[in-house]
C-alpha angles and dihedrals in degrees: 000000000000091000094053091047093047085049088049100054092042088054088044096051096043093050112111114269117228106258105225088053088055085051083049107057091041084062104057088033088061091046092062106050103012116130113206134232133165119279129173125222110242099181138349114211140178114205140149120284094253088060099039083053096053093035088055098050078044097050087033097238113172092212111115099228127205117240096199098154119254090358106129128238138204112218115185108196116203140163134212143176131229127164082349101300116120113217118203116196148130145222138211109239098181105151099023092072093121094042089045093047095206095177082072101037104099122183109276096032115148108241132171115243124201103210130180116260097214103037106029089192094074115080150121149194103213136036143146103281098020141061134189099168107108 
């Protein structure tokens, strides 16, 4: 009984997790114990799913983007300093389209970006709860 519950719980914990819940989370991670520094906005696209995928892992975006077809998606590429490293990314802002206002957003926009302490590659400029876009 102990060896098939152990081998449930290994199978549970290895299966692939649903992107946009791992975004997600990241997110609201970042909220919590993000610190914030001043970015500027480079570009704002809209592209298909396929594209926003392959432009995040280029760009090195840490968002896990959704690859569903035609859908579109909205990318926000950005770029930030700290400790004199520039950092160049960009986030998925699909469903924040309204909150991002993206009709307004124009390239070298100043922008606040929540970034991650321990790991500075980890930011972003929307969530849930947070906003950096002026």
């Amino acid at each position: 009984m102990l060896l098939v519950a152990a081998a449930a719980l290994w199978w549970w914990r290895r299966r692939p997790r649903d992107p946009e819940e791992m975004e997600r989370r990241r997110r609201e991670y970042l909220s919590r114990v993000g610190r914030i520094v001043e970015g500027e906005i480079l570009e704002i696209r809209e592209t298909s799913g396929a594209a926003a995928a392959r432009t995040g892992r280029a760009a090195g975006a840490h968002d896990a983007l959704a690859s569903n077809g035609n859908s579109k998606r909205s990318l926000v590429c950005y770029t930030y300093a700290i400790s004199g490293v520039t950092y160049e990314t960009a986030q998925d802002v699909t469903g924040f389209e309204e909150r991002a206002c993206l009709d307004r957003l124009i390239t070298g926009q100043p922008a606040s970006v929540k970034y991650d302490p321990q790991s500075p590659g980890n930011s972003m400029l929307i969530a849930e709860d947070w906003s950096g876009l002026h």
